[in-house]
C-alpha positions as CSV (number, residue, x, y, z in Angstrom):
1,X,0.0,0.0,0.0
2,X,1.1,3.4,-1.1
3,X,2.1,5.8,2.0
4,X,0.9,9.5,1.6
5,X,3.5,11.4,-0.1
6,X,4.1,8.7,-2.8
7,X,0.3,8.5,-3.3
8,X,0.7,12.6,-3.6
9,X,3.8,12.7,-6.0
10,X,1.9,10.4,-8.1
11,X,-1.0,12.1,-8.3
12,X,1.5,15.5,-9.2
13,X,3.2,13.6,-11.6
14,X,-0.3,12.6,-13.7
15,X,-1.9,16.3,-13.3
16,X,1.6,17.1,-14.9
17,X,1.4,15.2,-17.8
18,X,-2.0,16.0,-18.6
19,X,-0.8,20.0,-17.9
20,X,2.0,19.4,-20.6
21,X,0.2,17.3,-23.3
22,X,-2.7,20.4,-22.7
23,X,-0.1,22.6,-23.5
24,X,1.9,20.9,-25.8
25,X,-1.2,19.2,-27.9
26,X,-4.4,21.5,-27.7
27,X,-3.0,25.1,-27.0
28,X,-3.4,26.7,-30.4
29,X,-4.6,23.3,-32.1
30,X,-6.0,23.9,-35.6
31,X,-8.3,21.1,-35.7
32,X,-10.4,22.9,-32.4
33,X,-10.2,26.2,-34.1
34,X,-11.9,25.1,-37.4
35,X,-14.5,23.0,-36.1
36,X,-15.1,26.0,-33.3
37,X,-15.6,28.4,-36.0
38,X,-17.5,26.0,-38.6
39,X,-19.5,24.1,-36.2
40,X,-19.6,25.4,-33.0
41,X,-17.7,24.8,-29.8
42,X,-19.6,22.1,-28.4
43,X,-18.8,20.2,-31.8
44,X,-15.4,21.1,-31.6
45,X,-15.3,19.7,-28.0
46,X,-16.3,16.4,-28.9
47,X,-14.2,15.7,-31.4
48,X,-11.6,16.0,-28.7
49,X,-13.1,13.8,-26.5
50,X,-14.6,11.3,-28.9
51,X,-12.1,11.4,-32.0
52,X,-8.5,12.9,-30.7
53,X,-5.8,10.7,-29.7
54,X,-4.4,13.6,-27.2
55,X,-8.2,13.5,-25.5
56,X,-7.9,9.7,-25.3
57,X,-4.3,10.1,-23.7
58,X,-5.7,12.6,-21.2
59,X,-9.1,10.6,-20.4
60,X,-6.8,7.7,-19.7
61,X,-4.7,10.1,-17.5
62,X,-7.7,11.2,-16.0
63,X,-9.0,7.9,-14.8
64,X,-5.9,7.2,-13.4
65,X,-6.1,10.2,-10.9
66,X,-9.7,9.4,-10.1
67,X,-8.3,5.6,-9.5
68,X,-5.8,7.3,-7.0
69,X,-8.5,9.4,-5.6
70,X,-9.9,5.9,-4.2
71,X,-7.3,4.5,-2.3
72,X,-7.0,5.2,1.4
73,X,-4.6,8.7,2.0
Protein backbone atom coordinates (compact mmCIF):
# COMPACT_ATOMS: atom_id res chain seq x y z
CA UNK A 1 0.00 0.00 0.00
CA UNK A 2 1.14 3.38 -1.06
CA UNK A 3 2.09 5.77 2.04
CA UNK A 4 0.89 9.53 1.62
CA UNK A 5 3.52 11.38 -0.06
CA UNK A 6 4.09 8.71 -2.76
CA UNK A 7 0.34 8.54 -3.32
CA UNK A 8 0.69 12.59 -3.58
CA UNK A 9 3.81 12.71 -6.03
CA UNK A 10 1.87 10.43 -8.07
CA UNK A 11 -1.01 12.12 -8.32
CA UNK A 12 1.48 15.51 -9.19
CA UNK A 13 3.19 13.60 -11.57
CA UNK A 14 -0.31 12.57 -13.67
CA UNK A 15 -1.91 16.30 -13.29
CA UNK A 16 1.64 17.13 -14.95
CA UNK A 17 1.43 15.20 -17.77
CA UNK A 18 -1.97 16.01 -18.61
CA UNK A 19 -0.77 20.04 -17.86
CA UNK A 20 2.01 19.38 -20.55
CA UNK A 21 0.20 17.33 -23.26
CA UNK A 22 -2.68 20.41 -22.66
CA UNK A 23 -0.11 22.61 -23.49
CA UNK A 24 1.87 20.91 -25.84
CA UNK A 25 -1.17 19.24 -27.89
CA UNK A 26 -4.37 21.54 -27.71
CA UNK A 27 -2.99 25.13 -27.00
CA UNK A 28 -3.40 26.74 -30.40
CA UNK A 29 -4.63 23.30 -32.07
CA UNK A 30 -5.99 23.92 -35.55
CA UNK A 31 -8.28 21.07 -35.67
CA UNK A 32 -10.36 22.91 -32.36
CA UNK A 33 -10.22 26.19 -34.09
CA UNK A 34 -11.87 25.07 -37.41
CA UNK A 35 -14.48 22.97 -36.07
CA UNK A 36 -15.15 26.00 -33.35
CA UNK A 37 -15.63 28.43 -36.03
CA UNK A 38 -17.49 25.98 -38.63
CA UNK A 39 -19.52 24.05 -36.25
CA UNK A 40 -19.58 25.38 -32.99
CA UNK A 41 -17.74 24.75 -29.79
CA UNK A 42 -19.56 22.07 -28.40
CA UNK A 43 -18.78 20.21 -31.85
CA UNK A 44 -15.40 21.07 -31.61
CA UNK A 45 -15.25 19.70 -27.97
CA UNK A 46 -16.34 16.40 -28.88
CA UNK A 47 -14.21 15.69 -31.39
CA UNK A 48 -11.61 15.98 -28.72
CA UNK A 49 -13.12 13.78 -26.51
CA UNK A 50 -14.57 11.28 -28.89
CA UNK A 51 -12.14 11.37 -32.05
CA UNK A 52 -8.55 12.92 -30.70
CA UNK A 53 -5.83 10.72 -29.68
CA UNK A 54 -4.42 13.62 -27.23
CA UNK A 55 -8.21 13.49 -25.48
CA UNK A 56 -7.93 9.74 -25.33
CA UNK A 57 -4.28 10.08 -23.74
CA UNK A 58 -5.70 12.61 -21.22
CA UNK A 59 -9.10 10.56 -20.41
CA UNK A 60 -6.79 7.66 -19.72
CA UNK A 61 -4.67 10.12 -17.51
CA UNK A 62 -7.68 11.18 -16.02
CA UNK A 63 -9.00 7.92 -14.83
CA UNK A 64 -5.94 7.24 -13.38
CA UNK A 65 -6.05 10.18 -10.92
CA UNK A 66 -9.74 9.39 -10.12
CA UNK A 67 -8.35 5.59 -9.51
CA UNK A 68 -5.82 7.28 -6.97
CA UNK A 69 -8.51 9.41 -5.57
CA UNK A 70 -9.91 5.93 -4.17
CA UNK A 71 -7.28 4.49 -2.33
CA UNK A 72 -6.96 5.16 1.36
CA UNK A 73 -4.60 8.66 2.04
Amino acid sequence: MMDNMKLSLKRKKLFYSVDTLLTTYCKGCLIYKHLKNEKGKCSAHKFCITQCTVGDQIQELGKKIISLKGTKE
